[in-house]
N, C-alpha and C positions, 0 to 999 in steps of 0.2 A: 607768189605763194601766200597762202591765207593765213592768218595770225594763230589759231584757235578754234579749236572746236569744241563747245559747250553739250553737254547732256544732263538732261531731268532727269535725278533717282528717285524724284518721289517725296514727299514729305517734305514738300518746301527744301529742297535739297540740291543741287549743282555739280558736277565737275567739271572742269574746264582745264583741255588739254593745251600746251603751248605748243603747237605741232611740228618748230623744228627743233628743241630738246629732248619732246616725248613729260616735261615736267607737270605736274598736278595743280591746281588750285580748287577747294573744295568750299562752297559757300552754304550757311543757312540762312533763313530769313531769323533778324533777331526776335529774341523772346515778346518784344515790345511790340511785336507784327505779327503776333502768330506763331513763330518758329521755336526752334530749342536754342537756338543761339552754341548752338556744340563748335563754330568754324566764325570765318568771317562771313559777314554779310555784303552783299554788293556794294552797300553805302561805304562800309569799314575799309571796302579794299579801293573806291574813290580817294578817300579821303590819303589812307595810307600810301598812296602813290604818289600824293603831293610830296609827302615826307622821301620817297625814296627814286624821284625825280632829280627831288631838291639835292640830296647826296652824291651821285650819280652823275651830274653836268658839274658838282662842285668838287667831287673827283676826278675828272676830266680836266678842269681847270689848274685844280692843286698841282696835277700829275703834271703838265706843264711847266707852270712857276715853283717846283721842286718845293712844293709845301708837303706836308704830313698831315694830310686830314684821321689818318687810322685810331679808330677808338672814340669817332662822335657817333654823338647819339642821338636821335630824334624822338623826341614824344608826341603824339597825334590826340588830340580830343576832335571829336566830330559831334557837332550840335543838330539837332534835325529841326525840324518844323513843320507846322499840322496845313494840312487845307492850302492846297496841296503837300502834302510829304512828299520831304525833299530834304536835303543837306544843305543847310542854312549860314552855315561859320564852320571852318576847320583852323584849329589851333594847333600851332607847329611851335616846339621849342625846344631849338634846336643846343646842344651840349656840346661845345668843343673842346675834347681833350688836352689838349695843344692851345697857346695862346700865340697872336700872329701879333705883327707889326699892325699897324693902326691900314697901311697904306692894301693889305692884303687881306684886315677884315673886310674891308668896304669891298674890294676885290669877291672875296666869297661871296656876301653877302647880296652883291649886286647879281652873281648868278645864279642864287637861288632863286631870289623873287625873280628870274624871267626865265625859270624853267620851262622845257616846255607842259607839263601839267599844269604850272600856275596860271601859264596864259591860254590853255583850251579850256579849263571852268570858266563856265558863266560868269559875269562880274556883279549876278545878284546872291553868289555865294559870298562870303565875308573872309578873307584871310588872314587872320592873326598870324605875325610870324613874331619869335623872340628868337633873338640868339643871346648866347648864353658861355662868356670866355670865361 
């Protein structure tokens, strides 16, 4: 079955269906390119999947080793860069609610960085990651 299906409204404008929820994602190009920047842009929801990749397999893990990950937080900056434009660094810093044994930060830690987002960007993208107990 196909992942999504994308339609041009016009004005530099997206929506993108998940086809088996039926859910929305709505992108513009940012103001910095032309666009009104009113949604995300392509780059914003790159970057931002690193962040909600990283949550997501570190979830999966917690849920396992009966941790409590509920209530982190991930903040994403995304740096671009000219000739060619592109997304150059993304800055993840990550907020753990909750503070862990030394033996089950490394544990999280260790499955974020080998999320699978982290490891399908390019490795001429830059990834800052902080975590943050």
């Amino acid at each position: 079955m196909k992942t999504s299906e994308i339609i041009y409204k016009g004005e530099l404008r997206t929506t993108a269906t998940h086809l088996k929820s039926g859910q929305l994602i709505i992108t513009d190009a940012p103001i910095d390119n032309n666009g009104k920047g009113e949604a995300f842009s392509p780059t914003d929801i790159l970057a931002t999947s690193l962040g909600c990749c990283m949550l997501t397999v570190m979830g999966i893990v917690a849920k396992r080793h009966h941790l409590d990950l509920d209530g982190t937080k991930v903040e994403i900056l995304k740096v671009m860069a000219e000739n060619p434009r592109r997304v150059a660094e993304i800055h993840v810093d990550m907020h753990f609610k909750n503070d862990f044994a030394q033996k089950d930060k490394s544990l999280m830690e260790h499955t974020a960085l080998t999320c699978p987002v982290s490891k399908s960007l390019h490795p001429d993208i830059k990834q800052k990651i902080r975590f943050h107990y």
